[in-house]
CHARMM internal coordinates of N, CA and C (Angstrom, degrees):
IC EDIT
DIST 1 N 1 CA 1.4479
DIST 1 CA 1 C 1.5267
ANGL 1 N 1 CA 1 C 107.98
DIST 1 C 2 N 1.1271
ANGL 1 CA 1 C 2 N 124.28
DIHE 1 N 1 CA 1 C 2 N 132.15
DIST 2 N 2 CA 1.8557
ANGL 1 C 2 N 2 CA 148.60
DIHE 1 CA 1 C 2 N 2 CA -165.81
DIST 2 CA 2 C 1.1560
ANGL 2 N 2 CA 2 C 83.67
DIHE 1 C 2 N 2 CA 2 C -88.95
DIST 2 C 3 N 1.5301
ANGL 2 CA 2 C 3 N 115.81
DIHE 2 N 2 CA 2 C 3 N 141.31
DIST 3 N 3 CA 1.5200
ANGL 2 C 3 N 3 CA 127.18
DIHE 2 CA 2 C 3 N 3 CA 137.84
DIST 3 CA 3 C 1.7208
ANGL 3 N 3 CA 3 C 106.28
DIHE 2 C 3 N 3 CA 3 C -36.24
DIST 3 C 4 N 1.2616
ANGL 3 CA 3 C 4 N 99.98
DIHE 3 N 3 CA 3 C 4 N 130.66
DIST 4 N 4 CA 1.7035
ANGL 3 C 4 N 4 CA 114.98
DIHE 3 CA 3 C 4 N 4 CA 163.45
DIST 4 CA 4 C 1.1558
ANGL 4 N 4 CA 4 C 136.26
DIHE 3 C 4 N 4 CA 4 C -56.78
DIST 4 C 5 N 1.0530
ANGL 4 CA 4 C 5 N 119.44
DIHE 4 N 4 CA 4 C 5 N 136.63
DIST 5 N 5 CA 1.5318
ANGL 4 C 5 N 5 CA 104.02
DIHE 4 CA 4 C 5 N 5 CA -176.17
DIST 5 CA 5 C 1.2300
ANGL 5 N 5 CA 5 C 122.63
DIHE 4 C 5 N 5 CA 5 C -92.20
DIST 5 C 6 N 1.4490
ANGL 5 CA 5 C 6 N 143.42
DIHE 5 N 5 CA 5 C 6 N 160.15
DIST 6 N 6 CA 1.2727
ANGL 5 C 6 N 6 CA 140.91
DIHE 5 CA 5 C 6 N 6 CA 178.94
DIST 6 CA 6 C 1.5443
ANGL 6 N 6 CA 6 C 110.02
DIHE 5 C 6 N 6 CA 6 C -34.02
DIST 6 C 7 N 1.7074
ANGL 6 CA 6 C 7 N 114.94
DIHE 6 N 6 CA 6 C 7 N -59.59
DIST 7 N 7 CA 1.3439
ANGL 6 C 7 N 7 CA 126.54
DIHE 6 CA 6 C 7 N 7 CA -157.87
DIST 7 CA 7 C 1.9476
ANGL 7 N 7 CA 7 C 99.46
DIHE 6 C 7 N 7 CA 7 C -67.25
DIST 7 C 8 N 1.2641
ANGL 7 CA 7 C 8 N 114.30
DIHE 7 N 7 CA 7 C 8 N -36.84
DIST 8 N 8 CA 1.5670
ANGL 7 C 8 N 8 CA 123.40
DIHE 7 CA 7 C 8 N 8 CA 177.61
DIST 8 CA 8 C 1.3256
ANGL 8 N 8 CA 8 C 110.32
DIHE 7 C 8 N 8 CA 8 C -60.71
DIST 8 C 9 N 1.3090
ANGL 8 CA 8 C 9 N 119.69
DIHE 8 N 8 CA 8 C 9 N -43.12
DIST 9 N 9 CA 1.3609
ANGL 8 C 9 N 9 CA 126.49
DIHE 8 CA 8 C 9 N 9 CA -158.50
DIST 9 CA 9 C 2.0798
ANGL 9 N 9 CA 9 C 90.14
DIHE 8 C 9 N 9 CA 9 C -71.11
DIST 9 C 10 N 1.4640
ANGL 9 CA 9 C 10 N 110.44
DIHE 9 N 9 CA 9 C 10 N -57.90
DIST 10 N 10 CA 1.2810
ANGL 9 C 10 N 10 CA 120.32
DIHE 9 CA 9 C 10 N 10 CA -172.40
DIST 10 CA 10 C 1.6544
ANGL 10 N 10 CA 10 C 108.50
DIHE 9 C 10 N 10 CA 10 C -42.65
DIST 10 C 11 N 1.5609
ANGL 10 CA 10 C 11 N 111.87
DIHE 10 N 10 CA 10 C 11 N -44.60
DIST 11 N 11 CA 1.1978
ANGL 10 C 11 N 11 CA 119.89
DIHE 10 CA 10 C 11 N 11 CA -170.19
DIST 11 CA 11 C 1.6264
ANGL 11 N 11 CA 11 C 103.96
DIHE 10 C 11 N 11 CA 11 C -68.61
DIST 11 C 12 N 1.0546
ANGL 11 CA 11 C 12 N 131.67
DIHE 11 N 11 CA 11 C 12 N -42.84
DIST 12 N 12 CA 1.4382
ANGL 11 C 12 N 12 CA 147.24
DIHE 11 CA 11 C 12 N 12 CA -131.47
DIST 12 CA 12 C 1.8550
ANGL 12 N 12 CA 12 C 106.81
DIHE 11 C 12 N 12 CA 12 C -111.21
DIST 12 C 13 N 0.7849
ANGL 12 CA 12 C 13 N 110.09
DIHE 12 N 12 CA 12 C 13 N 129.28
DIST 13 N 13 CA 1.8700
ANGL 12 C 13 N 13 CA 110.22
DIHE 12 CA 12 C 13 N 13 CA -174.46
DIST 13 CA 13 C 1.9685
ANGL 13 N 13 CA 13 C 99.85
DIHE 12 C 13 N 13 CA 13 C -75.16
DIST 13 C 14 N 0.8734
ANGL 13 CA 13 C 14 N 107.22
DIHE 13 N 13 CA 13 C 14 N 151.79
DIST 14 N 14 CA 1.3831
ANGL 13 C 14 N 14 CA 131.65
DIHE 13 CA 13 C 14 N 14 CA 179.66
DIST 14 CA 14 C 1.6864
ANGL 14 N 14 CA 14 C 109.96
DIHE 13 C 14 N 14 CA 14 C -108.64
DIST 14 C 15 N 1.1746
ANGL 14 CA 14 C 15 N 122.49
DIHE 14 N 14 CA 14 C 15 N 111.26
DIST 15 N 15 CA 1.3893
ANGL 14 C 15 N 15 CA 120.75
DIHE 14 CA 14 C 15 N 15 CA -158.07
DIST 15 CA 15 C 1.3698
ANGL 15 N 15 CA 15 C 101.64
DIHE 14 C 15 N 15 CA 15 C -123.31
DIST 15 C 16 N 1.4758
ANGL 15 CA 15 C 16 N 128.41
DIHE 15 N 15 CA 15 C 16 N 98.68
DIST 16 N 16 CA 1.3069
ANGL 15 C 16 N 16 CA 124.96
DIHE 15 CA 15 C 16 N 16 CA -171.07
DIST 16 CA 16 C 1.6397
ANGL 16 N 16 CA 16 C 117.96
DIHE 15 C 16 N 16 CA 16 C -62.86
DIST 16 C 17 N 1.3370
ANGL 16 CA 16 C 17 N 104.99
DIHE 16 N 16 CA 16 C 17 N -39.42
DIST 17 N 17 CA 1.0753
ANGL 16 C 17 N 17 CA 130.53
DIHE 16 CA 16 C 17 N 17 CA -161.18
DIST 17 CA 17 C 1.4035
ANGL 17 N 17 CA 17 C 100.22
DIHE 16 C 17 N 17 CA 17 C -78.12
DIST 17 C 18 N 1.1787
ANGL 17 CA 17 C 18 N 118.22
DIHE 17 N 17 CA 17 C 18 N -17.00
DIST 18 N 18 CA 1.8096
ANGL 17 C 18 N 18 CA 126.96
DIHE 17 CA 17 C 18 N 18 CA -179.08
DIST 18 CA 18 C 1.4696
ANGL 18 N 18 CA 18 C 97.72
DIHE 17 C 18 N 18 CA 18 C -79.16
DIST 18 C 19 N 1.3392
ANGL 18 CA 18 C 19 N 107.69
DIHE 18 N 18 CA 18 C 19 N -58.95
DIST 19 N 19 CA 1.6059
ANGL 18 C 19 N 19 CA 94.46
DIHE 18 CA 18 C 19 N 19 CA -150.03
DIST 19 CA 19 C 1.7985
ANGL 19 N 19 CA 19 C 84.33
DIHE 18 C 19 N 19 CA 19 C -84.12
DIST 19 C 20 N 1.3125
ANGL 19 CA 19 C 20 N 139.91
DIHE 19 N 19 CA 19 C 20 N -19.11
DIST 20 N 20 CA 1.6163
ANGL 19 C 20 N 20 CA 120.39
DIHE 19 CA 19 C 20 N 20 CA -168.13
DIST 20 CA 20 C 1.7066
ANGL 20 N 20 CA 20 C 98.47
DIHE 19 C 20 N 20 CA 20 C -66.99
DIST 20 C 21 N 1.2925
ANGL 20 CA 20 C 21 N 113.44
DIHE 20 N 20 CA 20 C 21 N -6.50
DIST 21 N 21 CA 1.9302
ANGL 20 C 21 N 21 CA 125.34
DIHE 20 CA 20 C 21 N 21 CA -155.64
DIST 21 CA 21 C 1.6325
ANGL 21 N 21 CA 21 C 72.60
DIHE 20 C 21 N 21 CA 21 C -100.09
DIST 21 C 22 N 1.5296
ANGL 21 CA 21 C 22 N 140.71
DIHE 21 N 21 CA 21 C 22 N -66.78
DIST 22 N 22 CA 1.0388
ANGL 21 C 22 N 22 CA 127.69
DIHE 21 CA 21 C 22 N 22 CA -139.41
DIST 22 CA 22 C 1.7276
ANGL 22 N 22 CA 22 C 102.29
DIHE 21 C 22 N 22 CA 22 C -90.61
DIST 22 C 23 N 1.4173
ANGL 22 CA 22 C 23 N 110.19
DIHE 22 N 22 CA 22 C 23 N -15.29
DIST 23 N 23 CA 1.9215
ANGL 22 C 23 N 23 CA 92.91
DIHE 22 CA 22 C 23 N 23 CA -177.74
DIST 23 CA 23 C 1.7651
ANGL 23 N 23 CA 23 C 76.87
DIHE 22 C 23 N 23 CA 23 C -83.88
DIST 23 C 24 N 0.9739
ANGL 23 CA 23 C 24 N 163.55
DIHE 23 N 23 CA 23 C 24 N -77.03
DIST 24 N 24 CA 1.2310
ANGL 23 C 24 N 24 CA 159.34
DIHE 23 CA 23 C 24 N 24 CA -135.58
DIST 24 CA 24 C 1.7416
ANGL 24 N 24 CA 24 C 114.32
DIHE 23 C 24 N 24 CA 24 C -69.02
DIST 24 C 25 N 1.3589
ANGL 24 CA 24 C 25 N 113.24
DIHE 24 N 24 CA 24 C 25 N -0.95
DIST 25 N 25 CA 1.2924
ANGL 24 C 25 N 25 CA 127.18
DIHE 24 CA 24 C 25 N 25 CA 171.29
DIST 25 CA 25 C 1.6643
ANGL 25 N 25 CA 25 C 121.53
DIHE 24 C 25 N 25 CA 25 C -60.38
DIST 25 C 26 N 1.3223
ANGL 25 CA 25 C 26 N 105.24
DIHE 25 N 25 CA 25 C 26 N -178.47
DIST 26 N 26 CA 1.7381
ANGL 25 C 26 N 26 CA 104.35
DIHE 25 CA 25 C 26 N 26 CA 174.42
DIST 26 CA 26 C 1.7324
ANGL 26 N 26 CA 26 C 93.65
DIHE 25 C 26 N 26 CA 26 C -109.10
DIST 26 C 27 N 1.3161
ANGL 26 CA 26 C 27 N 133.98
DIHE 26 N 26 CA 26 C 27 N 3.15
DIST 27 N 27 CA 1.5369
ANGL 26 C 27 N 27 CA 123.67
DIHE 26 CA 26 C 27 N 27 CA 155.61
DIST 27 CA 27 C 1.3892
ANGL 27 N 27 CA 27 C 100.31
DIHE 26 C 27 N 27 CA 27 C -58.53
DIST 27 C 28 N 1.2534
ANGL 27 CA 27 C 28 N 100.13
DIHE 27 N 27 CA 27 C 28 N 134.95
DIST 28 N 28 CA 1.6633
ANGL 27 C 28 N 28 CA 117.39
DIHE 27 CA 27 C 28 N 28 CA 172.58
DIST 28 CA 28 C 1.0446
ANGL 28 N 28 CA 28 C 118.08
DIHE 27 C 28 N 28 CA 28 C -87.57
DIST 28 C 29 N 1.4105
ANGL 28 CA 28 C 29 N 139.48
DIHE 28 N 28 CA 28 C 29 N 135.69
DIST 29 N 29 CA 1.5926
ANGL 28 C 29 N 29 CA 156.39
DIHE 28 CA 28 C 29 N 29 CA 161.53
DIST 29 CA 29 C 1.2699
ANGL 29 N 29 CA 29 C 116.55
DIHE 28 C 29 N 29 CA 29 C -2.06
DIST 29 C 30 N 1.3983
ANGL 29 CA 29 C 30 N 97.01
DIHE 29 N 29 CA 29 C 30 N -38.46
DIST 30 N 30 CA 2.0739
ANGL 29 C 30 N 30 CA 101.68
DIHE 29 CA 29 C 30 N 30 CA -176.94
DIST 30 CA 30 C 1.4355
ANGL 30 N 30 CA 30 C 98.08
DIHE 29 C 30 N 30 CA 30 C -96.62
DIST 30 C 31 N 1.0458
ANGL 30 CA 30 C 31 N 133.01
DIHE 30 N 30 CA 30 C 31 N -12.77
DIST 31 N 31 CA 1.5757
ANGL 30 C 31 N 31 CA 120.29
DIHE 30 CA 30 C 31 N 31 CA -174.43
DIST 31 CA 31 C 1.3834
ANGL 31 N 31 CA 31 C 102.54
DIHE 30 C 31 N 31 CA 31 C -83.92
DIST 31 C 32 N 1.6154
ANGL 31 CA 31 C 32 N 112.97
DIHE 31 N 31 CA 31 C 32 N -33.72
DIST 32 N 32 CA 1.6623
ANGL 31 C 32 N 32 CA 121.61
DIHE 31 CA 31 C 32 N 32 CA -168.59
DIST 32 CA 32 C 1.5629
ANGL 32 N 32 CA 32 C 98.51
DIHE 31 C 32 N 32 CA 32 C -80.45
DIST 32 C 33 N 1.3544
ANGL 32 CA 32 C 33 N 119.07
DIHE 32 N 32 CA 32 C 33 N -34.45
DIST 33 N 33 CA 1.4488
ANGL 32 C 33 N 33 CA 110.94
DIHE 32 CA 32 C 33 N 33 CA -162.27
DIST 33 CA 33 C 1.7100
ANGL 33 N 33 CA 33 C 104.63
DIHE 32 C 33 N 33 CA 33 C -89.73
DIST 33 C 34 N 1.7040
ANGL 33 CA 33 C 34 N 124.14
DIHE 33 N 33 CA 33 C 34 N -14.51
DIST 34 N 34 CA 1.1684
ANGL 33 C 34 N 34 CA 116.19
DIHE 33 CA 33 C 34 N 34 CA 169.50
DIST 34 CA 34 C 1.6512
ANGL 34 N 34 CA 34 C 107.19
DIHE 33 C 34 N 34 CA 34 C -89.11
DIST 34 C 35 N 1.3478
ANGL 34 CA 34 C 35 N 121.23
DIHE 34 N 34 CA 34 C 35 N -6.94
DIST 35 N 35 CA 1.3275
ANGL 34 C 35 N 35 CA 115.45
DIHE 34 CA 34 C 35 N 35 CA -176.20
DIST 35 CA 35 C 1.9175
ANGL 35 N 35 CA 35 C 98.93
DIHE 34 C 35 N 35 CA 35 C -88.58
DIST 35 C 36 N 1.2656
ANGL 35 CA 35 C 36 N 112.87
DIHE 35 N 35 CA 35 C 36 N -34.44
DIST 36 N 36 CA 1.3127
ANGL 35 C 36 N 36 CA 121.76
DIHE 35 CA 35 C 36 N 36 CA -163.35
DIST 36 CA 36 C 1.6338
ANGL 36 N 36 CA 36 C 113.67
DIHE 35 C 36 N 36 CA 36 C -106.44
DIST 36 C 37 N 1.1028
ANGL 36 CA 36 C 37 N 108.32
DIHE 36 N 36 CA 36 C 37 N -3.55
DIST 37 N 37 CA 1.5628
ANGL 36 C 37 N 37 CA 94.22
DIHE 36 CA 36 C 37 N 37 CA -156.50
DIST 37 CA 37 C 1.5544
ANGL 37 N 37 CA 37 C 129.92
DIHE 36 C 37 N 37 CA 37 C 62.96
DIST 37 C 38 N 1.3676
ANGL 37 CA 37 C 38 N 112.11
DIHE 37 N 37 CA 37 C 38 N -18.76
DIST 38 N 38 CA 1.3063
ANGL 37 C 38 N 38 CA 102.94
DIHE 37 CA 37 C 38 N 38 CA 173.12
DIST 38 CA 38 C 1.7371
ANGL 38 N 38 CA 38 C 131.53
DIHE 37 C 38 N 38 CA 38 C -61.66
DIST 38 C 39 N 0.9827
ANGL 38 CA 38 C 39 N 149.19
DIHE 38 N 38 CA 38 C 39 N 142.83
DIST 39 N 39 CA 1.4507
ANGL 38 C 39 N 39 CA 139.50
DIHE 38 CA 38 C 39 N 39 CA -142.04
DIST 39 CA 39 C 2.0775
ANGL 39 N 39 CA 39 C 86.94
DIHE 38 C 39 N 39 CA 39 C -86.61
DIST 39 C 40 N 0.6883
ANGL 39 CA 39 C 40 N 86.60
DIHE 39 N 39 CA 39 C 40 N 167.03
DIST 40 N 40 CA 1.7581
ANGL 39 C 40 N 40 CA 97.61
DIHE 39 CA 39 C 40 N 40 CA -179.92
DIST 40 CA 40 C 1.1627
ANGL 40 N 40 CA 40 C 113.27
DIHE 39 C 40 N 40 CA 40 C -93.86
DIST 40 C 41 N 1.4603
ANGL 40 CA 40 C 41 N 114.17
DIHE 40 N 40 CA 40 C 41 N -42.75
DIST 41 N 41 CA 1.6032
ANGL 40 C 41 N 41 CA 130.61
DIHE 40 CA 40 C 41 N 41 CA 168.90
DIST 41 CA 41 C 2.5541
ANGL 41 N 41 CA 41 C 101.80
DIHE 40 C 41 N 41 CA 41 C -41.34
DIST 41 C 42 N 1.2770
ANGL 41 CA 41 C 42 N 74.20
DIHE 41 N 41 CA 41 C 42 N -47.01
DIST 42 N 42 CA 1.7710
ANGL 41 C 42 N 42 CA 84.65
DIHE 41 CA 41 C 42 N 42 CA -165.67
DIST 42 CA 42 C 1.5289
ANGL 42 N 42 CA 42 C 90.51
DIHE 41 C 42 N 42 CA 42 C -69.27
DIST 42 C 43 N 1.4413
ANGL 42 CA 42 C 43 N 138.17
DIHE 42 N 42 CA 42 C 43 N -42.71
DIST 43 N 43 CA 1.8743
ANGL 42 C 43 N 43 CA 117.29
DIHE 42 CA 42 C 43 N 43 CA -161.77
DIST 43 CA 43 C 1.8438
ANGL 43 N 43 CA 43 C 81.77
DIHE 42 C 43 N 43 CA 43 C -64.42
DIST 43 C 44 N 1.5798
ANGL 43 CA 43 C 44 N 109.86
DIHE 43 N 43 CA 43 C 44 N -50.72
DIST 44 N 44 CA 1.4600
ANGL 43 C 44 N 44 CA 101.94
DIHE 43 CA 43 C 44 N 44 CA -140.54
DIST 44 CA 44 C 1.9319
ANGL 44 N 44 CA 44 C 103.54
DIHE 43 C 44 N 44 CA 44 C -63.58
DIST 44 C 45 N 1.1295
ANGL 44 CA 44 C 45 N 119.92
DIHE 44 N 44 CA 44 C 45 N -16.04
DIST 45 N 45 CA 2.0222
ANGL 44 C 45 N 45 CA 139.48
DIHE 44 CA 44 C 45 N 45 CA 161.28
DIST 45 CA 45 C 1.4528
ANGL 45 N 45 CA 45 C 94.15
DIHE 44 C 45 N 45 CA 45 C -54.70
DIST 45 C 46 N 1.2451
ANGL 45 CA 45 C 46 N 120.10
DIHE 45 N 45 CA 45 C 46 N -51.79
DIST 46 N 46 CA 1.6547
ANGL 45 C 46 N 46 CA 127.20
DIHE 45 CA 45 C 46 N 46 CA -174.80
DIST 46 CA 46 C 1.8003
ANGL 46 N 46 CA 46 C 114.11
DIHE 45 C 46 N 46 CA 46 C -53.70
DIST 46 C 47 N 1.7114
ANGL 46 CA 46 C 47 N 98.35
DIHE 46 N 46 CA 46 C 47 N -47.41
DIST 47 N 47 CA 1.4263
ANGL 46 C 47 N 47 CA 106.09
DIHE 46 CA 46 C 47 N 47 CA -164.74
DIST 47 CA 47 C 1.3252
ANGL 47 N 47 CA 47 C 103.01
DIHE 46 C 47 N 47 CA 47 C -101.67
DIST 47 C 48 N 0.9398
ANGL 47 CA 47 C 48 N 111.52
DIHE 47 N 47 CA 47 C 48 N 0.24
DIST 48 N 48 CA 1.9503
ANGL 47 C 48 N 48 CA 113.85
DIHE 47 CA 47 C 48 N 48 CA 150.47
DIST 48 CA 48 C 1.2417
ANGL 48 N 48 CA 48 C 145.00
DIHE 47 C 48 N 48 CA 48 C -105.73
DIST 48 C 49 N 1.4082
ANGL 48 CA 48 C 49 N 98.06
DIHE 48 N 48 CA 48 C 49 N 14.07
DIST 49 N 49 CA 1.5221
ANGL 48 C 49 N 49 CA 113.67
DIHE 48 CA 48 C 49 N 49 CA -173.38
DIST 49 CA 49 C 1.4524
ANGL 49 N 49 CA 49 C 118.93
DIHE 48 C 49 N 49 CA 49 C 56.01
DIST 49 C 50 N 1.3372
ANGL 49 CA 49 C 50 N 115.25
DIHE 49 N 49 CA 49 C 50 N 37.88
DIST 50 N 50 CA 1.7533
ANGL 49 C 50 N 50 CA 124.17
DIHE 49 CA 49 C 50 N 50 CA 170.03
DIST 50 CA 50 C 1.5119
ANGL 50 N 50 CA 50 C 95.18
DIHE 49 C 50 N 50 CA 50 C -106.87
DIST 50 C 51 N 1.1199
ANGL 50 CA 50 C 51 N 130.30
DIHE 50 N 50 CA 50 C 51 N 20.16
DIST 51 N 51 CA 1.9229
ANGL 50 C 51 N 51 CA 114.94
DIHE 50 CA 50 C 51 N 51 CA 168.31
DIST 51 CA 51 C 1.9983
ANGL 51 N 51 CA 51 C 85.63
DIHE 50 C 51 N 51 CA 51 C -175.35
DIST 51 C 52 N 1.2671
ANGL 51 CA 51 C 52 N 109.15
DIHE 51 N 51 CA 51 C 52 N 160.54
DIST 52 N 52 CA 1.3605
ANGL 51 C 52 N 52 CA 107.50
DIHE 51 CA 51 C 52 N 52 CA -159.64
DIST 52 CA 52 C 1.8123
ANGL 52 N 52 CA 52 C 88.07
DIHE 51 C 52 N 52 CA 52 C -129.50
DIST 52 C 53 N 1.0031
ANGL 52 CA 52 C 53 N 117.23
DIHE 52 N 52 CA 52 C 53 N 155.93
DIST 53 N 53 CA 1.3348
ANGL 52 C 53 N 53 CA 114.52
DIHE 52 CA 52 C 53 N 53 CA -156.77
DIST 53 CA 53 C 1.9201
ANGL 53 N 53 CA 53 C 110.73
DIHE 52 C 53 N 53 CA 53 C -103.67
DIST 53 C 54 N 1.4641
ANGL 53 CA 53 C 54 N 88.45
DIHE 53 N 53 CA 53 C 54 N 18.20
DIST 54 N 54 CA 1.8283
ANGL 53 C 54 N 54 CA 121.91
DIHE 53 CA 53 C 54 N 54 CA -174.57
DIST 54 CA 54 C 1.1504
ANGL 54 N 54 CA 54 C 83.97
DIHE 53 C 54 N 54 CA 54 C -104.72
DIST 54 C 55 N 1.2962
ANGL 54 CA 54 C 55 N 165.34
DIHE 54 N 54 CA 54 C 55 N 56.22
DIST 55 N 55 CA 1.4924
ANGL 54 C 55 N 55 CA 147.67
DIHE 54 CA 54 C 55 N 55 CA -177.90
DIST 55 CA 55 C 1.5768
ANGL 55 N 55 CA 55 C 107.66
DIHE 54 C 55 N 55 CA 55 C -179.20
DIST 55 C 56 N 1.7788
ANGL 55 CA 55 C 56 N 95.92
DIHE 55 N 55 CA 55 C 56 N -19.31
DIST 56 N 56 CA 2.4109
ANGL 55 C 56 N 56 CA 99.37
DIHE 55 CA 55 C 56 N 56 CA 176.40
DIST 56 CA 56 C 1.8364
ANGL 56 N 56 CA 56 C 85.42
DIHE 55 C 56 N 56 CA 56 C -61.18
DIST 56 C 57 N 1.1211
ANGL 56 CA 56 C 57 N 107.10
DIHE 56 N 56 CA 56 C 57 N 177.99
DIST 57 N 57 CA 1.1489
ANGL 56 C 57 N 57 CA 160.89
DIHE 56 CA 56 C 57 N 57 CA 141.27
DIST 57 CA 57 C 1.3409
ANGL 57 N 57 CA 57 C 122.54
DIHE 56 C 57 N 57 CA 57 C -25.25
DIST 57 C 58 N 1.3115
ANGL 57 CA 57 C 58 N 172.90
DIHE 57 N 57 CA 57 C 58 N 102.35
DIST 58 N 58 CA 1.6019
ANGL 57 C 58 N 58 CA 143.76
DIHE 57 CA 57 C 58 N 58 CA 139.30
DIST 58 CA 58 C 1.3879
ANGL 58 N 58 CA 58 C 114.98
DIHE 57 C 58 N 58 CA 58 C -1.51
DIST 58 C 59 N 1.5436
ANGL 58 CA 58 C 59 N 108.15
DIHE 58 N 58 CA 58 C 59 N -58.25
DIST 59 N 59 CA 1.5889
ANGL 58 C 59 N 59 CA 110.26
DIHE 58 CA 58 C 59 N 59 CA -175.98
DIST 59 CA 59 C 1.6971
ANGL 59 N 59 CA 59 C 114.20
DIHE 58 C 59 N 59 CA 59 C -32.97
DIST 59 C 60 N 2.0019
ANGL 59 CA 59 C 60 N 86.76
DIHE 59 N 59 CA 59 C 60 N -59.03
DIST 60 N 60 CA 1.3850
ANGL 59 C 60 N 60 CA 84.78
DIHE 59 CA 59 C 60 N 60 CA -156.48
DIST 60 CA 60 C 1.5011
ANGL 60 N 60 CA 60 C 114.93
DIHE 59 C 60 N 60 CA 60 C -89.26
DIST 60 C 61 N 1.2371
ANGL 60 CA 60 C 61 N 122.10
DIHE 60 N 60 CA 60 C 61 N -0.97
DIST 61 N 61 CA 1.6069
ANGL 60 C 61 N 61 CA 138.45
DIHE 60 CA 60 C 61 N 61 CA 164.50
DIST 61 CA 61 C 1.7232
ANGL 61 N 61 CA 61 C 105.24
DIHE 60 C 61 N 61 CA 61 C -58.69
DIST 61 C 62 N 1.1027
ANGL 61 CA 61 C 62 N 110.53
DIHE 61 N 61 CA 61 C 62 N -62.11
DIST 62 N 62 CA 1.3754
ANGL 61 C 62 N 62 CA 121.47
DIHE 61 CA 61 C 62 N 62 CA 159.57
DIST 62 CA 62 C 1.6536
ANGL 62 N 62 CA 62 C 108.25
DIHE 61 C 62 N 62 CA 62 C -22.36
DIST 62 C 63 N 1.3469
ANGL 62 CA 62 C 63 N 113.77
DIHE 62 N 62 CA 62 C 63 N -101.65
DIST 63 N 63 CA 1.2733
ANGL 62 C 63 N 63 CA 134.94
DIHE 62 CA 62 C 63 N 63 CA 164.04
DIST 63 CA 63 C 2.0012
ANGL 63 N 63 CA 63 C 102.35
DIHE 62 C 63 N 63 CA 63 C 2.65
DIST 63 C 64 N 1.6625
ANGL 63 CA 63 C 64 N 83.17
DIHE 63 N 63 CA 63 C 64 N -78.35
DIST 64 N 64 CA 1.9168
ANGL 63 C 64 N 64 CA 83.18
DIHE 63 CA 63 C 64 N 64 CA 175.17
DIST 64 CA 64 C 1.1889
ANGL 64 N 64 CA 64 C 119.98
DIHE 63 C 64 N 64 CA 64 C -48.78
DIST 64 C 65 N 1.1848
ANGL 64 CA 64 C 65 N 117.08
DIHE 64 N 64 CA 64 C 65 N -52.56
DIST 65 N 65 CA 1.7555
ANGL 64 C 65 N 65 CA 119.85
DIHE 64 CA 64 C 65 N 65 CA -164.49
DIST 65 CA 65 C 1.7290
ANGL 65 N 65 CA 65 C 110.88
DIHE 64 C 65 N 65 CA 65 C -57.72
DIST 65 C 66 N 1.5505
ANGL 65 CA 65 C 66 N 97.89
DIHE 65 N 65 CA 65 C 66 N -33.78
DIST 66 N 66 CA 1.6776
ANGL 65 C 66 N 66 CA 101.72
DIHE 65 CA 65 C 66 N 66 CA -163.86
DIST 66 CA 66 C 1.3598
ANGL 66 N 66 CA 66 C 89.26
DIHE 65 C 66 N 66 CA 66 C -93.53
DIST 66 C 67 N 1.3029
ANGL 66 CA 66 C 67 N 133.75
DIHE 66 N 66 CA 66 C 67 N -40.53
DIST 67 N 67 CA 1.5331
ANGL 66 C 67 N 67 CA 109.04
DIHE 66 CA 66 C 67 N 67 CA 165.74
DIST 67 CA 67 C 1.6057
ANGL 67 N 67 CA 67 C 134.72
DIHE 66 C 67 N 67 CA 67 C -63.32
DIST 67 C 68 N 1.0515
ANGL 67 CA 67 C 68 N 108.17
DIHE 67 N 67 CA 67 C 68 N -8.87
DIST 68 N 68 CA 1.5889
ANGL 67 C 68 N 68 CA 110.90
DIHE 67 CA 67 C 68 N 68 CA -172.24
DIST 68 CA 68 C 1.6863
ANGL 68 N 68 CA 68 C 98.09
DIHE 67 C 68 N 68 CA 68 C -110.61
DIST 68 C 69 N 1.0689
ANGL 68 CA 68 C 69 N 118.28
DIHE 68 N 68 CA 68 C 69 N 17.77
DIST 69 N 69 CA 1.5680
ANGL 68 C 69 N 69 CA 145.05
DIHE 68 CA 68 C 69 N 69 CA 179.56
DIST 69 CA 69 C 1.5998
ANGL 69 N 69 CA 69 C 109.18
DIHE 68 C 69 N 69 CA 69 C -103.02
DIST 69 C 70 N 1.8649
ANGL 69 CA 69 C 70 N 91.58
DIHE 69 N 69 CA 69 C 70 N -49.43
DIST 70 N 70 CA 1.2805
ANGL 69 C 70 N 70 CA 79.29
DIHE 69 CA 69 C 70 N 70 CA -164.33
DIST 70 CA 70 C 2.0718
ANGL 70 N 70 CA 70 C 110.28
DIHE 69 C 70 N 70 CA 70 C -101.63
DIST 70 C 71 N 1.4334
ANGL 70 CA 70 C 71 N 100.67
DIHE 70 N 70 CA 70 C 71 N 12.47
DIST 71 N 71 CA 1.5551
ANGL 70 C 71 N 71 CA 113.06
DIHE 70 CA 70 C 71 N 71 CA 158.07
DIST 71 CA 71 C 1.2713
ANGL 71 N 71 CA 71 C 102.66
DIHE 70 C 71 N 71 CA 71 C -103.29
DIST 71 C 72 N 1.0914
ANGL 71 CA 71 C 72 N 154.59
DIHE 71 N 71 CA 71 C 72 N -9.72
DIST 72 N 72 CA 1.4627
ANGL 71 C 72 N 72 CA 139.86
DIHE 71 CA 71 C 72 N 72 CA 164.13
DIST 72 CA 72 C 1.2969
ANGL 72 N 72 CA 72 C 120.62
DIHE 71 C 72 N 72 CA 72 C 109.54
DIST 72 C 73 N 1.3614
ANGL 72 CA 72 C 73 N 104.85
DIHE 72 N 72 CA 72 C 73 N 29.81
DIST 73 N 73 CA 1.4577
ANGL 72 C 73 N 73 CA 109.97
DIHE 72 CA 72 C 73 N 73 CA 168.24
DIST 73 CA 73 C 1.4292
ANGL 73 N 73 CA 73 C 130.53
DIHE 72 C 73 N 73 CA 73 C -66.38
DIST 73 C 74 N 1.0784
ANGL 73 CA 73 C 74 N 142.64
DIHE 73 N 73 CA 73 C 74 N 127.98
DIST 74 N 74 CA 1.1888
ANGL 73 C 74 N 74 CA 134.11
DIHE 73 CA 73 C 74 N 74 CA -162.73
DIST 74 CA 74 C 1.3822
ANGL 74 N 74 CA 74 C 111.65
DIHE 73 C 74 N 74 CA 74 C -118.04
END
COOR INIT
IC SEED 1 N 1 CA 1 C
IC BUILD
């Protein structure tokens, strides 16, 4: 999965509650960061409370939500 583009992101819902479900998941860091691009180093900052998940990006909120969407997170 590509970084998003501006016009996708607009189209596409942003689901906080998805991706706070998916860094807090049993998917591991490397599965999220080759599905997302996001660095692995950054979920595992996420799931230790060294970076707060009020402070990503849109981009990369995005990124989570539509991946933990598209494994079936609910």
């Amino acid at each position: 999965m590509n970084k998003p583009s501006d016009e996708e992101i607009l189209r596409g819902k942003i689901d906080m509650n998805l991706a706070t479900k998916l860094i807090y998941s049993n998917v591991s860091p490397y599965k999220i960061e080759a599905a997302t691009g996001i660095p692995n180093n950054n979920i595992y900052k996420l799931r230790h409370g060294e970076r707060n998940i009020i402070n990503l990006n849109v981009k990369t909120v995005y990124s989570l939500s539509e991946y933990a969407k598209k494994i079936g997170i609910k």
